[in-house]
C-alpha positions in Angstrom: 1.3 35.3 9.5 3.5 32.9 11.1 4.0 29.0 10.5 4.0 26.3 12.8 5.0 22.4 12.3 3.3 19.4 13.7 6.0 16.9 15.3 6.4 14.9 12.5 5.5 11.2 13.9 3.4 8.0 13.0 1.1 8.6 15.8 -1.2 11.4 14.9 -4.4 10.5 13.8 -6.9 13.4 14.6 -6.2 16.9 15.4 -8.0 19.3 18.0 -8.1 22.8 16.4 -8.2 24.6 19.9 -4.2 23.0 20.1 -3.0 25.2 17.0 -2.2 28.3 16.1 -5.1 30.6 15.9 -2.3 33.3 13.7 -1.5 31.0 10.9 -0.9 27.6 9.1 0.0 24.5 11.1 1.7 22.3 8.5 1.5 18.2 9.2 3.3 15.2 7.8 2.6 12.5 8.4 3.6 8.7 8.1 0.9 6.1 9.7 2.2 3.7 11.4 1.8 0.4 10.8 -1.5 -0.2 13.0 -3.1 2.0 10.9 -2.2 1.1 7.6 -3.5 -2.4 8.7 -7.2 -0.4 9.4 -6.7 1.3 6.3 -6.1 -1.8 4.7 -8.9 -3.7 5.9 -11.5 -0.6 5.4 -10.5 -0.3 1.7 -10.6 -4.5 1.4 -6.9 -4.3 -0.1 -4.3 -7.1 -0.4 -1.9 -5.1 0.9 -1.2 -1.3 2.2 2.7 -0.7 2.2 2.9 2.7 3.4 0.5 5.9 3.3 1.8 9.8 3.9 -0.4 12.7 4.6 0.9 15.8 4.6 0.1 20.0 4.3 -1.2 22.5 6.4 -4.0 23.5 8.3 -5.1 27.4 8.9 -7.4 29.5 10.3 -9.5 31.2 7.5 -12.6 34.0 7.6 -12.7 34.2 10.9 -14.1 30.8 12.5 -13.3 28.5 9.3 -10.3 26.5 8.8 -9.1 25.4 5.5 -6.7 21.9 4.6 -4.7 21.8 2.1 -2.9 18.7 1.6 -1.3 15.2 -0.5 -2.6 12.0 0.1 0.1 9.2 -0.9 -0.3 5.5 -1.0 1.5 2.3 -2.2 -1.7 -0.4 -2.4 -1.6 -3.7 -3.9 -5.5 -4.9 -5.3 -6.7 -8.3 -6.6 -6.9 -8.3 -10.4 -10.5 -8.1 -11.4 -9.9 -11.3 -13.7 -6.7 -13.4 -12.9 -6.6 -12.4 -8.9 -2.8 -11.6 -9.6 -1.6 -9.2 -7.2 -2.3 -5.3 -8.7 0.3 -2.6 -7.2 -1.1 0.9 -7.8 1.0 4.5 -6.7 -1.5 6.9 -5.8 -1.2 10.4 -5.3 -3.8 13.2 -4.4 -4.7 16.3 -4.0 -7.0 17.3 -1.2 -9.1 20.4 -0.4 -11.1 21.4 2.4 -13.2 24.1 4.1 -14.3 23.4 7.3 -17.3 25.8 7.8 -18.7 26.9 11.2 -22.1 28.2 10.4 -23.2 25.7 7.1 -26.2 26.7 5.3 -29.6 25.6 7.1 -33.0 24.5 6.2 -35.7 26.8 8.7 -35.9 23.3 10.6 -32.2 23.8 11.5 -31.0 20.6 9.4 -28.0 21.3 7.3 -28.9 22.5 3.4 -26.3 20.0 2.2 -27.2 21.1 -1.8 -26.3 24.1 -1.3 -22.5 23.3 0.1 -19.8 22.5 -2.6 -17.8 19.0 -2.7 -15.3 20.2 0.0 -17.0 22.0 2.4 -17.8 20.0 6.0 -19.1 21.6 9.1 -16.6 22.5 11.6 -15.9 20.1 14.7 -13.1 20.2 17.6 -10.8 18.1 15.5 -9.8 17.0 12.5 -9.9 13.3 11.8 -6.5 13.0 9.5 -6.2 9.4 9.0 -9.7 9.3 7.7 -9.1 12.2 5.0 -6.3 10.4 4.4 -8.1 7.2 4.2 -11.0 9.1 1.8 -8.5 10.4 -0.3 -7.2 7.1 -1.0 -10.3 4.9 -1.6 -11.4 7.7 -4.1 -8.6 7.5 -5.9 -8.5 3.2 -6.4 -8.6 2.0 -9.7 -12.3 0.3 -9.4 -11.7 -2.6 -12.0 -7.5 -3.3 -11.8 -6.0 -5.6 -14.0 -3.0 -7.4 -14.0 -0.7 -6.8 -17.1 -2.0 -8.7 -20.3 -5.0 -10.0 -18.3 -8.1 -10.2 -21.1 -11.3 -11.8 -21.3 -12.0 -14.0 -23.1 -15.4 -15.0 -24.5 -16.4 -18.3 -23.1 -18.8 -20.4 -24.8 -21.3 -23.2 -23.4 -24.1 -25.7 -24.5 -25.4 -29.3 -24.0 -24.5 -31.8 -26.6 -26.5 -31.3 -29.9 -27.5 -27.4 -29.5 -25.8 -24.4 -30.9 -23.9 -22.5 -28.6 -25.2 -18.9 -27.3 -22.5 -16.0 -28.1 -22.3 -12.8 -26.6 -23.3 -11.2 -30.2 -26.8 -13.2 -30.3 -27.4 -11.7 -27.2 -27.6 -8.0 -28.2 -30.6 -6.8 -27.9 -30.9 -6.5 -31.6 -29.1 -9.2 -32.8 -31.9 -11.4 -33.9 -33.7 -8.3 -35.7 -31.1 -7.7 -37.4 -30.6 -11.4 -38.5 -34.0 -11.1 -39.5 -33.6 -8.3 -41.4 -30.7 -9.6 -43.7 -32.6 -12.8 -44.2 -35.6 -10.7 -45.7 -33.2 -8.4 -47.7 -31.6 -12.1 -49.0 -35.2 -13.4 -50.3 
């Protein structure tokens, strides 16, 4: 089985499958250029996308399938969640996938998605890179980043003259328990 190399360039997005080798893997890497780190960018809502890299191989597999096996890389800067300081994260992932020409049907002819596994997708003419890429990435974001030593704090409010409300009265069985000392107490 022989090996064949995508041009390594910035302006592959999507590959048709009928364009490479039907013998063996096609390996891909690829840097996005910078009109599509600003779509990435804007897609995932980030402050900043400095530079994204996909790269592996493609093959041919059982016949009709085609696997992917490939690293998703990204430098992203995020928002911190409580001072809106700028977050920069290094992400790095791992990607699988089977691309599957006959997926498992229903007797209507509508695709039996429970029975496919996380990284199985029907088969099309091409292969949409940037957006596994793009996938890859968003998965990996830290949902809540903070900046370094960012905390919260507990804040407390009340009119003049009334006893503040604290995060501890509001458990739900904060004033049982209150109730319950005071009775032990008597």
């Amino acid at each position: 089985m022989t090996s064949t190399t995508l041009p390594r360039n910035t302006d592959v997005r999507a590959v048709r499958l009928a364009d490479l080798s039907q013998s063996g893997p096609t390996e891909f890497d690829i840097t996005f250029a910078p009109t599509d780190l600003l779509d990435a960018q804007q897609t995932l809502e980030l402050v900043k996308l400095t530079k994204m890299r996909f790269r592996g191989w493609l093959a041919p597999t059982g016949g009709s399938d085609w696997e992917l096996k490939a690293e998703a890389g990204a430098s992203v800067v995020q928002s911190c969640v409580l001072t809106l300081a700028p977050v920069k994260t290094r992400i790095d992932e791992k990607i699988y996938r089977l691309f599957r020409k006959e997926m498992p049907e229903f007797e209507d002819g509508s695709v039996n998605e429970m029975v496919l596994e996380d990284f199985e997708e029907p088969l099309e003419a091409e292969v949409d890179l940037f957006s596994l890429a793009v996938e890859a990435v968003s998965l990996a974001l830290p949902p809540y980043p903070r900046a370094d030593g960012a905390e919260l704090e507990n804040a407390v409010f009340s009119g003049d003259g009334v006893a503040p409300m604290t995060d501890e009265d509001a458990k739900p069985f904060a004033s049982l328990a209150a109730l319950k000392d005071n009775l032990l107490k008597e």
